[in-house]
MARVOGU-608968 format. One record per atom (N, C-alpha, C, O): x, y, z. Coordinates in steps of 0.05 Angstrom, whole numbers, plus 5000, padded with zeros to 4 digits. Each point is the difference from the previous one (the first is absolute). Example, Ala and Ser with C-alpha at 12.3 -4.5 7.8 and 13.67 -1.06 7.14 Angstrom:
2
526448865156 498250245000 501850245000 502150005013 497250214973 501650245001 498550225014 501050225004 
//
This chain:
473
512711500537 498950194982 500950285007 500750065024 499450084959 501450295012 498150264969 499449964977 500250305044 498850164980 502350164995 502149945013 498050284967 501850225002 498750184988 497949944990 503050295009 498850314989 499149944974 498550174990 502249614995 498650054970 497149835004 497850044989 502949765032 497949895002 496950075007 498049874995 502550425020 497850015018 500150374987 501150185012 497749824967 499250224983 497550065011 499450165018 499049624962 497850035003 497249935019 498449844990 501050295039 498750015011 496650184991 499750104978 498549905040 497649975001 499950135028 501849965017 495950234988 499450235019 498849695026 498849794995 502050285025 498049795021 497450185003 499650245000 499449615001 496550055004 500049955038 500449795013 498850554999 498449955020 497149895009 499449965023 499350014957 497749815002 498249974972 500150204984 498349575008 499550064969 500050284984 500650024976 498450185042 498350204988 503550345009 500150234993 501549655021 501650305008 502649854997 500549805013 501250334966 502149934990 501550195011 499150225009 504249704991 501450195022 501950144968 501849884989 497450325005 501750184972 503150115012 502150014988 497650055030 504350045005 500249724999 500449974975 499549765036 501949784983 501350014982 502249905001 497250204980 501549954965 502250195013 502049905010 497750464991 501750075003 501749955024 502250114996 497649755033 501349845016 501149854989 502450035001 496949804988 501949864993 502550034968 501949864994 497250334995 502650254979 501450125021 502550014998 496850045016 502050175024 501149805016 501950065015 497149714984 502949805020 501149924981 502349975007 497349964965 502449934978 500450175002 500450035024 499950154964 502150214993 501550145029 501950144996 497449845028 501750015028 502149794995 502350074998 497049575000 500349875001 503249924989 501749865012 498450284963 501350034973 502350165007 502349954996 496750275015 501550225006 502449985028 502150135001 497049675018 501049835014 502849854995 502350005011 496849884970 502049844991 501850094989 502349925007 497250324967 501350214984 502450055023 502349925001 496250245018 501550205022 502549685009 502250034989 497749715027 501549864997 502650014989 502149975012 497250104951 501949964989 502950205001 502449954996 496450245009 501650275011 502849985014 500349975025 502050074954 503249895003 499950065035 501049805010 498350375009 500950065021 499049765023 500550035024 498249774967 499449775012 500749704984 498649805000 504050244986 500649844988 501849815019 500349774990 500950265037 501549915013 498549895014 500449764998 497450305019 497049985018 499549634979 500249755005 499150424974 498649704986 501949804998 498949784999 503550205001 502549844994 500149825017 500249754998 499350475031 499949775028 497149884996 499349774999 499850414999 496449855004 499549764990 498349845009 503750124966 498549744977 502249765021 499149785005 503550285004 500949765006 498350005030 501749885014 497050164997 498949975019 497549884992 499649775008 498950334981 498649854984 499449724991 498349845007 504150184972 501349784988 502149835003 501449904983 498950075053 502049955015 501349754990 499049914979 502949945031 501549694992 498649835002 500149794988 497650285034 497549785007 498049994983 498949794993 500350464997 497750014982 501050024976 498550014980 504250015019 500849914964 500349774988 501149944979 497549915041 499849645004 497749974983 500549854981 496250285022 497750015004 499550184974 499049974978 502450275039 497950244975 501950134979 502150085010 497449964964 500649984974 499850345001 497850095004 504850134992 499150225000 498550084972 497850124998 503549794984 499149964971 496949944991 499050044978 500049875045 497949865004 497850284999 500050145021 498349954959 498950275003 497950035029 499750215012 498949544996 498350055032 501950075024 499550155019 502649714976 502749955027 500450304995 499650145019 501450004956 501250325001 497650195006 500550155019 497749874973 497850115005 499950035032 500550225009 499049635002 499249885032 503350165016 499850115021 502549884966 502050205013 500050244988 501950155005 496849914984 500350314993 497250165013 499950245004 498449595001 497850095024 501349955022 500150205015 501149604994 500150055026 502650285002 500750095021 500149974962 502550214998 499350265002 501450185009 496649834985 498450214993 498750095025 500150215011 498749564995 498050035026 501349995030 499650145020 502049654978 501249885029 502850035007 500749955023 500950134961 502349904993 501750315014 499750214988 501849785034 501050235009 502950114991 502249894997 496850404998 502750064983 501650135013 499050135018 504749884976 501450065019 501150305001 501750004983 498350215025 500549945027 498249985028 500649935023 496650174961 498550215027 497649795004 498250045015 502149724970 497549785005 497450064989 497949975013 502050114966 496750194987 501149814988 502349904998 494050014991 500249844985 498850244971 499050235001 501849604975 499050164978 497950094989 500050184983 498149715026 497050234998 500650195020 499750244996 501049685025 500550325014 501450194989 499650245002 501649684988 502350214979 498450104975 499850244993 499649635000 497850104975 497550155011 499350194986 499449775034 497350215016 502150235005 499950204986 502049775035 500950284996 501150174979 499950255002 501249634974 501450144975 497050104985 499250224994 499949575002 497850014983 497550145005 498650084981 500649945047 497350105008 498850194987 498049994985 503450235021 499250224986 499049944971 497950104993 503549734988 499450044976 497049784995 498650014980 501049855037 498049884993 497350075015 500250145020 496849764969 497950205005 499049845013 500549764997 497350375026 499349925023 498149694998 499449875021 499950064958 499549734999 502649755000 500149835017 501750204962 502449895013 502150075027 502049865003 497550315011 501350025017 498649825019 501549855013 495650154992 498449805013 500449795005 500149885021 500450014947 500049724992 503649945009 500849765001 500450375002 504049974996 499749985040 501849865010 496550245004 500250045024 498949695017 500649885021 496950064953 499649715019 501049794995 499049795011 503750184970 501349825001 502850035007 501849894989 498450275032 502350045017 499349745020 501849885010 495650034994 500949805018 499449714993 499449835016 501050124953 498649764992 502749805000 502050135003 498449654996 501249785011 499649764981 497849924993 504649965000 498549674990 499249845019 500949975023 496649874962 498749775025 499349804979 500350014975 498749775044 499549654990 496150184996 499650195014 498749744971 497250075001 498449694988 501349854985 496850105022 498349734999 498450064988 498650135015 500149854956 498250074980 497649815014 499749765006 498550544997 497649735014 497050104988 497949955012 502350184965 497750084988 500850154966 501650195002 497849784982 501050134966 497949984992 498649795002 500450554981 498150044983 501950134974 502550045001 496450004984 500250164968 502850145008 502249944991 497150285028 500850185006 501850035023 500150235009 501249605002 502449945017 499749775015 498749804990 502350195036 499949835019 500149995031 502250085009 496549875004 500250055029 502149835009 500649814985 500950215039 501949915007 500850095032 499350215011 502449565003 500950015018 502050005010 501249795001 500650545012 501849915007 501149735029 498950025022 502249854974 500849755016 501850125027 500449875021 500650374974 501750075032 498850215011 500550055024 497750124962 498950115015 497049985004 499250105021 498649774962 497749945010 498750234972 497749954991 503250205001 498850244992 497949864974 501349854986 496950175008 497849964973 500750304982 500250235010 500149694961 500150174987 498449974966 498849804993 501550364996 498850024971 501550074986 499850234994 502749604992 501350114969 498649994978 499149774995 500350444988 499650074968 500949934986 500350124979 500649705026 501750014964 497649664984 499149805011 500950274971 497849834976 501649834990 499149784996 504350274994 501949744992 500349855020 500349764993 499850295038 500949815020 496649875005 499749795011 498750314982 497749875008 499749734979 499449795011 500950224964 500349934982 502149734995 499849834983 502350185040 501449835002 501349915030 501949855005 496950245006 501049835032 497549805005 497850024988 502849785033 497449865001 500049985027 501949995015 495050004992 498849995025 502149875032 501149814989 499750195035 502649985018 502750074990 502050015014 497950034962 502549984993 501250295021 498650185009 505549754995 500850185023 501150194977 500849884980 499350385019 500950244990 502950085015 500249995024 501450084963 502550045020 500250334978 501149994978 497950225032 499950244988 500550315015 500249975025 500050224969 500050155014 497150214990 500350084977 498049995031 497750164993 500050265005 501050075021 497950134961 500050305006 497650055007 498149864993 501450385024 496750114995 499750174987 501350214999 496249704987 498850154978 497650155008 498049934988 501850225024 497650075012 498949865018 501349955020 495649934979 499849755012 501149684996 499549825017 501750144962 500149844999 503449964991 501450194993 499549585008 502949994984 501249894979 498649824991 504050224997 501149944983 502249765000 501850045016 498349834976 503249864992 502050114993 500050094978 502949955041 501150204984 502949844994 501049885018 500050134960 500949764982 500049714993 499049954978 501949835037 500049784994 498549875027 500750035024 496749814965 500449805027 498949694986 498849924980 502549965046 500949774987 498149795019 500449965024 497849944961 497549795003 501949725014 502149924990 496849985031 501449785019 496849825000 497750095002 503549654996 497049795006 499249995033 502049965015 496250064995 498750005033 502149855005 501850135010 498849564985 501449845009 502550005024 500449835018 501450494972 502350045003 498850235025 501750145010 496149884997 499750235020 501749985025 501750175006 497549575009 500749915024 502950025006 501050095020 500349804955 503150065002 502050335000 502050075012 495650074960 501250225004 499650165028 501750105015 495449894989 500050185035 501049865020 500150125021 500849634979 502349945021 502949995004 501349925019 499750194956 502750064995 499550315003 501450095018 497050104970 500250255008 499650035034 501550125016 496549774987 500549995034 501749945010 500550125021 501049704971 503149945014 501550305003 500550115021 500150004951 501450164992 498550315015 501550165012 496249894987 499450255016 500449965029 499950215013 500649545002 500950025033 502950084996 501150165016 500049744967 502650105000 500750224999 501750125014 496650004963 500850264991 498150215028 500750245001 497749695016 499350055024 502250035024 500150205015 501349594987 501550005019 503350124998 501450025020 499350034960 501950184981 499450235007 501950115011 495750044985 498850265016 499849995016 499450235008 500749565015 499450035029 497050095009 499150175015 499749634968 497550125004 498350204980 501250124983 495849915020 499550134985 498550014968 500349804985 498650375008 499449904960 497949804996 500549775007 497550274985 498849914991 499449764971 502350004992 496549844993 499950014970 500950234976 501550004981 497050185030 500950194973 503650095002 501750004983 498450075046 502249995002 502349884992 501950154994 498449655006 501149774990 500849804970 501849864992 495350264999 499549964969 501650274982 501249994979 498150265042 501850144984 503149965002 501750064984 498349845035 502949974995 502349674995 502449944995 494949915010 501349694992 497649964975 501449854987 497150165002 498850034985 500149864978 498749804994 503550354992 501549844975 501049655005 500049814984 500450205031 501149695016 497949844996 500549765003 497350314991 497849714996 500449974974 500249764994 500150404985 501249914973 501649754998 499249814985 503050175029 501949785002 498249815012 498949804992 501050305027 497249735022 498349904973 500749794990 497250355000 498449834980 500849854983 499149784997 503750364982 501149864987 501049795006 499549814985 502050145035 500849775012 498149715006 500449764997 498150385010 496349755011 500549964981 501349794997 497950364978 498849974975 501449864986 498849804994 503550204996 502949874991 499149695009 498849844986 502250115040 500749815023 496949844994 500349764996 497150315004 497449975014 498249834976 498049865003 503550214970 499049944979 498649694997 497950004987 503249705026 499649814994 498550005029 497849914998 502850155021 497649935016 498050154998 498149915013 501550314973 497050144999 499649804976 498050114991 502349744998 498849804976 499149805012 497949914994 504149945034 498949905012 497150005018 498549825005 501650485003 498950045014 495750044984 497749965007 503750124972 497549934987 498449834995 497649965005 505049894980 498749645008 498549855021 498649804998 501950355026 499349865017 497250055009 498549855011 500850444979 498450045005 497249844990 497949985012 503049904961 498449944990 500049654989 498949864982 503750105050 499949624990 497549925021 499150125020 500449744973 497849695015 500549775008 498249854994 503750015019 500249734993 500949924977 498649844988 504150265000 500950044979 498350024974 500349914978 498250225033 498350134970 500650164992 500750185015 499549884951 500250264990 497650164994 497949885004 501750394988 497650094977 500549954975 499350164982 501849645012 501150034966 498149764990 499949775008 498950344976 498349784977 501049824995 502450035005 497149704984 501449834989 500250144963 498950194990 502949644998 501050004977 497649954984 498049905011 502150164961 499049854977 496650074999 498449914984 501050275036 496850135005 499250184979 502150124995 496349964993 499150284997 500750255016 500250005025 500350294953 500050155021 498050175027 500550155019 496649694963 497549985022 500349885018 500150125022 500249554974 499649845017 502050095028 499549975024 503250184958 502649975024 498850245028 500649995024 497550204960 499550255009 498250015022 499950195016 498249564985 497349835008 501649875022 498849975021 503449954978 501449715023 501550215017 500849965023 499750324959 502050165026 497950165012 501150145017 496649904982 498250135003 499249955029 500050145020 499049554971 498549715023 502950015021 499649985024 502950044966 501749935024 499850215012 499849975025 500250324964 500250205029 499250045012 500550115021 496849764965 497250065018 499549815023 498150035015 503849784987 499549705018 501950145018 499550045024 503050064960 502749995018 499050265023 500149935023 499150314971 498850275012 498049895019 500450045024 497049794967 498949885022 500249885025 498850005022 504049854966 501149795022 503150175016 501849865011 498450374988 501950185003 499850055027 501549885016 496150334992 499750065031 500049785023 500250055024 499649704965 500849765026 501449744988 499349765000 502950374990 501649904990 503950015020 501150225001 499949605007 502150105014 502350114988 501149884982 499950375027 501950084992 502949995003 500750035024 500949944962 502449985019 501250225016 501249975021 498250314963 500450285019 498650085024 500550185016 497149594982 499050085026 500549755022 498349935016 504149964982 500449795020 497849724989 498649885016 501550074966 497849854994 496650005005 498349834993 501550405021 497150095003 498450064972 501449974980 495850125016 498850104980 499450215009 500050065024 499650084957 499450345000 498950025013 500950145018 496649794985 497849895018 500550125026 499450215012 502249524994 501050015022 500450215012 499050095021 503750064956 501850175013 498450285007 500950185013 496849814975 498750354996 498249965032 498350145009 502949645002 498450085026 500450245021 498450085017 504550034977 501450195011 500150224987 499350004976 501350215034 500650214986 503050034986 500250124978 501949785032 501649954989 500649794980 502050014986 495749765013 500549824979 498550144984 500749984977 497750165027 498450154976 501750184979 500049944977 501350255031 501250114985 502349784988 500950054977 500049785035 502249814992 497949844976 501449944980 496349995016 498849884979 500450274979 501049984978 497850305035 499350194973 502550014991 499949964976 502950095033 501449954985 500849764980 501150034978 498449775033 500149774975 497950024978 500649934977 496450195030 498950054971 501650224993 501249944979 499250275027 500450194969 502649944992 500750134980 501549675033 501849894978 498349824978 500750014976 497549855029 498649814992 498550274967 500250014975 498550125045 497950114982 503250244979 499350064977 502950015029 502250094989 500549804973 500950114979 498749645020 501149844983 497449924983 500649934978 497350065025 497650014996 499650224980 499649934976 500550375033 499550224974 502349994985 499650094977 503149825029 502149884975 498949914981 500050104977 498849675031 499249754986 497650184982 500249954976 497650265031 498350194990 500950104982 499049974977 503150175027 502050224989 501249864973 500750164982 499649655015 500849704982 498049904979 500549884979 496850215031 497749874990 500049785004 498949844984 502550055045 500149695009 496149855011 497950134997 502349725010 497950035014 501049995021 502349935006 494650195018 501450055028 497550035018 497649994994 503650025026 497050025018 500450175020 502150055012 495450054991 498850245022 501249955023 498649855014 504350235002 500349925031 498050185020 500649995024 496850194967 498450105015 498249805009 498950035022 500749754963 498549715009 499749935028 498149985016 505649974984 502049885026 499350195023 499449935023 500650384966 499450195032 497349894999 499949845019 497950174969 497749965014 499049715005 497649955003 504949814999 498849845003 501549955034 499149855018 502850294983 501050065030 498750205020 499949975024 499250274961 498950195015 501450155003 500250075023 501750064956 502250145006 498950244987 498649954980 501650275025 499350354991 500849904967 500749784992 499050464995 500749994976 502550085001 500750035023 501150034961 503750164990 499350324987 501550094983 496650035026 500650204974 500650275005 499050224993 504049685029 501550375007 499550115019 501750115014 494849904991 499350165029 499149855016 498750135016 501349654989 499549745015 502449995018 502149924989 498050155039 501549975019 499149865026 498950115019 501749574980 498649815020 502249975024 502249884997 496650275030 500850175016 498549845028 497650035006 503649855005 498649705023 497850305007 499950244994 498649565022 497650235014 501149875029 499749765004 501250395011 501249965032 498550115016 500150245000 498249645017 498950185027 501750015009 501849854992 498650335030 502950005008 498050045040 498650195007 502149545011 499150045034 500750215011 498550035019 503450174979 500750205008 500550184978 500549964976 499250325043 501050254968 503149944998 501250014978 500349905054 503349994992 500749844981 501850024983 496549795021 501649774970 499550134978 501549984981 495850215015 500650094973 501550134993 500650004976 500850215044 501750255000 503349815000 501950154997 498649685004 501649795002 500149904966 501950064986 496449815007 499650004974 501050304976 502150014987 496350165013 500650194990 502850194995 500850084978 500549985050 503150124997 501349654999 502450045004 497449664994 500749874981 499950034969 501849924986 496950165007 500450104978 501150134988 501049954978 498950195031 502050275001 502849865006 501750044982 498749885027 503449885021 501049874964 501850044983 496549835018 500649744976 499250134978 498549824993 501450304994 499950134976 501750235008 499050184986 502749915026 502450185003 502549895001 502150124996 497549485013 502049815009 501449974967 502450004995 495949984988 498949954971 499649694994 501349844986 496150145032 498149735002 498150034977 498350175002 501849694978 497449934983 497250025007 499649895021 498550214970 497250045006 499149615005 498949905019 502049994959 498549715023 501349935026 498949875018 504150254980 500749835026 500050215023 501149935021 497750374975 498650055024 497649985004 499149985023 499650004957 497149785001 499649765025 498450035018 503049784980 502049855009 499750115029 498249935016 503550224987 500950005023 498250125020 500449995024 497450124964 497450135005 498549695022 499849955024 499649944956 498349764999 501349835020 498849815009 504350275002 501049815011 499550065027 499649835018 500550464987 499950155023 495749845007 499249825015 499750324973 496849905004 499649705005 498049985014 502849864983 499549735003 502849935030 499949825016 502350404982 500149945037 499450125019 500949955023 496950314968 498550155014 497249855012 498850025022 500949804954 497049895004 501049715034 498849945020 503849974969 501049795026 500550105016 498350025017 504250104988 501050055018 499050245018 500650015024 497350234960 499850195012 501750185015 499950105023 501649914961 503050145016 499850335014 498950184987 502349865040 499750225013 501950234993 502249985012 497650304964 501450184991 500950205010 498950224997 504249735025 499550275015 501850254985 499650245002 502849594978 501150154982 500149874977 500949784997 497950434981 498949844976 503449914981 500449824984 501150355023 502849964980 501549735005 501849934985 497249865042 501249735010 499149884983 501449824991 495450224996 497349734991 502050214967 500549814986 500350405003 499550074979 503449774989 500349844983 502050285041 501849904988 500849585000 501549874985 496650035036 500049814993 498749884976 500949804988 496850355007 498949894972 501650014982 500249794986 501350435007 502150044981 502149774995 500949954978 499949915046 501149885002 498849744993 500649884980 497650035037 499349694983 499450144968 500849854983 497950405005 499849924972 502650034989 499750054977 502749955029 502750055004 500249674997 500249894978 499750015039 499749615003 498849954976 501249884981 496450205018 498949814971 500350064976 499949834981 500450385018 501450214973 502949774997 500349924977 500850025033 503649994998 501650224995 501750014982 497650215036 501350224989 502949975022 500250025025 501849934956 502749985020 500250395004 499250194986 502449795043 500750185007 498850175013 501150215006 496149715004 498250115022 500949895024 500649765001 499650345012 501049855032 497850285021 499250234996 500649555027 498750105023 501250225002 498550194999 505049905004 501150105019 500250254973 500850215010 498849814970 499450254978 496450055002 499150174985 499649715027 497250085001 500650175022 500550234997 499449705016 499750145030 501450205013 499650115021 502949944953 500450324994 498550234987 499750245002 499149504979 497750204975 497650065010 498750184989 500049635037 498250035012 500250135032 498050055015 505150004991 500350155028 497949805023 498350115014 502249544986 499749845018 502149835002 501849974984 497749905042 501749865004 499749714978 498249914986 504150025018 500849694984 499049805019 499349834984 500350105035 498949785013 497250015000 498749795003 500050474994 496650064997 499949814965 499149764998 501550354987 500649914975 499449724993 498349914985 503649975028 500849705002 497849895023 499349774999 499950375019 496649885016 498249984986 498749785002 500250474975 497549964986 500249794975 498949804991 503550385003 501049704971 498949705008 498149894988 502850035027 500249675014 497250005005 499449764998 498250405009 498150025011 497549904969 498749804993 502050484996 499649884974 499249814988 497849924995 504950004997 501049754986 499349745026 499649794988 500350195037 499349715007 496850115002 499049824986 499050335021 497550094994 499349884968 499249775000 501050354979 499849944971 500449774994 498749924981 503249885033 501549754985 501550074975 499549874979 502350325020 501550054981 501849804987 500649825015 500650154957 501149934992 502850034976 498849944980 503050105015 500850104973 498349914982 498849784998 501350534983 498449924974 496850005009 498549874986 500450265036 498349885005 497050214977 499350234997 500149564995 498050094971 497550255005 499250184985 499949745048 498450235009 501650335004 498650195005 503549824992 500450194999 502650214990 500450245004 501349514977 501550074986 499750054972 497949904990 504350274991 498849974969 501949824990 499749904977 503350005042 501349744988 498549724999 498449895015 502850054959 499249804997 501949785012 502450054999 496449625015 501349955009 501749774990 499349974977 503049815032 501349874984 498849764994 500549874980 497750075041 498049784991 498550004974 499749794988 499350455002 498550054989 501850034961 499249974977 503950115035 500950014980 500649754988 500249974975 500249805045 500849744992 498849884974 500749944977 496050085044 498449824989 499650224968 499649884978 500450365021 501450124967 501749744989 499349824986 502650245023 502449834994 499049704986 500149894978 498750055049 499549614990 497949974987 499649774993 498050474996 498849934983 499949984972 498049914989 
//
């Protein structure tokens, strides 16, 4: 799905609470169209006609002229933002809103200059729709953690609940905008896209020698998940059909009515099946979970979130089926028949860790930090959290320098991740310890834990066992 400027006319003021309505909205948001507009205009300007020439085959490289269609009005849209926004022009490396704040400043008035200043640092990102009213949608960015609020009433109107957003957003005051095309991805395809961008940001990490963050990176590899999605998406097509199916076989059962019924009767038999099939769901074995039941798996904190992600693909195909006027059923059932929080955006289920000493917690914490600078995913430093506390609780380990316990962890989640190209002897430059300290706690670890590849307590791969039995079902 994709919006564009004609699409998203007509908005509606957000309401700070029933009774206090926020009145600059309307004109906030006339002043980011018409910035917005003016943006692009400035683009067209013969003295960056050479700039854009390179830009589009870079863009629209031999690889992605495989994939993406320039002709294609979301594909051109999506390079003339990032051209606009990201795209460095030669000789002096400004990108072109910088060129336009300085030519232009003066002439524009101190509410657009505001608005032109806070999207000097906005970026395309993957976002996880995890809440939609009337009036926009809450959402998550996926590389950096951040919760936000886009306005716009056409994307509310038409994205559906997990679905992944691959967009770039402005701020609009408090809240933000869509700013040209973004292009609606099914949950399904998450796992793949943030582990190919992860591939690609250690690279583009170690190319710098270090250094840079997410935003960093997005601004400047950014555009590159375009090709990445399209590609899944292209390629992904018959197994996300598959993958539907599966969700909802039994013992080679379908939900499909038999023939030759009424359209009551058919409505009454698909009704009775979801309601058997949903019942019999939470201790039911899965094949993604190694043949366990959900049940099972939510005994952990890590199987927990590994279940919530299988409902809101579940509950994703579900408001389709809504969206259709199919029938469908409530996957809020399934959370409370597990005991799982509810989904709705501000719900952040966060282990509760005593921690035997303050060092393990201080151990914990600049982990965090380490691994979300590494550009580790929020579950799989989650993860790595949970991994450290459960060999705090065994082993009780003695901390006399926290960077040995920080860069070994890195390293086994380095092991379970499969992140090629981590090695001891590149930690222990980045952590200023030795390599044999490294390779002491690692081993310590992992024979403490009973580690394994793939191991489900504390990785977000999935493992090949698990893909099989996909396979042979």
């Amino acid at each position: 799905m994709t919006t564009t400027k004609e699409q998203r006319q007509a908005r509606a003021p957000v309401a700070g609470s029933p009774r206090v309505y926020d009145f600059l909205r309307p004109k906030l948001e006339r002043v980011a169209q018409d910035l917005h507009d003016s943006l692009v205009d400035f683009a067209e300007d013969e003295r960056f006609a050479a700039d854009l020439d390179r830009a589009f085959h870079i863009f629209f490289s031999e690889e992605a002229a495989e994939i993406l269609d320039p002709e294609e009005e979301a594909a051109f849209i999506s390079f003339i933002e990032w051209f606009v926004y990201d795209y460095r022009l030669a000789p002096q490396g400004e990108r072109l809103i910088e060129v336009f704040q300085r030519e232009e400043a003066a002439y524009l008035g101190e509410l657009e200059r505001q608005v032109l200043a806070a999207w000097q640092d906005t970026n395309i990102s993957l976002f996880e729709v995890n809440r939609i009213d009337e009036e926009g949608v809450w959402a998550e960015d996926l590389f950096t953690g951040e919760r936000i609020r886009i306005a716009d009433q056409n994307m509310a109107a038409g994205v559906t609940l997990w679905s992944l957003l691959l967009c770039r957003v402005l701020p609009v005051g408090e809240t933000y905008q869509p700013s040209g095309a973004a292009l609606e991805v099914p949950p399904m395809f998450k796992r793949d896209i943030l582990r190919q961008a992860q591939a690609d940001f250690r690279r583009w990490q170690r190319q710098r020698r270090g250094g840079g963050g997410w935003r960093a990176y997005l601004r400047e590899r950014g555009y590159s998940l375009n090709i990445t999605v399209a590609r899944l998406f292209v390629t992904g097509q018959e197994e996300l059909s598959r993958e539907e199916e599966l969700l909802w076989r039994d013992e080679g059962k379908s939900p499909r009515a038999p023939l030759g019924l009424s359209p009551e009767l058919k409505e009454k038999l698909l009704r009775q099946y979801y309601e058997e099939y949903f019942r019999q769901w939470p201790d039911t074995p899965h094949p993604s979970l190694r043949g366990s039941t959900p049940r099972q798996y939510c005994q952990s904190p890590a199987g927990r979130r590994r279940v919530r992600e299988m409902l809101k693909e579940l509950e994703f195909i579900e408001e389709r089926k809504k969206q259709a006027g199919e029938i469908h059923y409530d996957i809020s059932r399934l959370r409370q028949a597990l005991n799982l929080p509810p989904e709705d955006g501000a719900c952040v289920e966060r282990p509760s860790i005593k921690w035997s000493h303050p060092v393990y917690s201080n151990v914990a914490e600049e982990l965090r930090r380490r691994l979300a600078e590494a550009g580790y995913l929020k579950p799989q430093v989650e993860n790595a959290v949970q991994l450290w506390a459960d060999y705090c609780r065994t082993a009780r380990p003695e901390v006399k320098k926290r960077e040995t316990w920080l860069a070994a962890l890195e390293y086994t989640m380095a092991r379970l991740e499969f992140m090629s190209g981590v090695t001891q002897k590149e930690l222990s430059r980045k952590y200023r310890v030795a390599a044999t300290s490294i390779s002491s706690n690692f081993r310590s670890i992992w024979q403490t834990l009973k580690l394994e590849n793939f191991d489900q307590r504390y990785t977000t791969q999935e493992d090949p066992y698990s893909k099989l039995l996909r396979f042979l079902r």
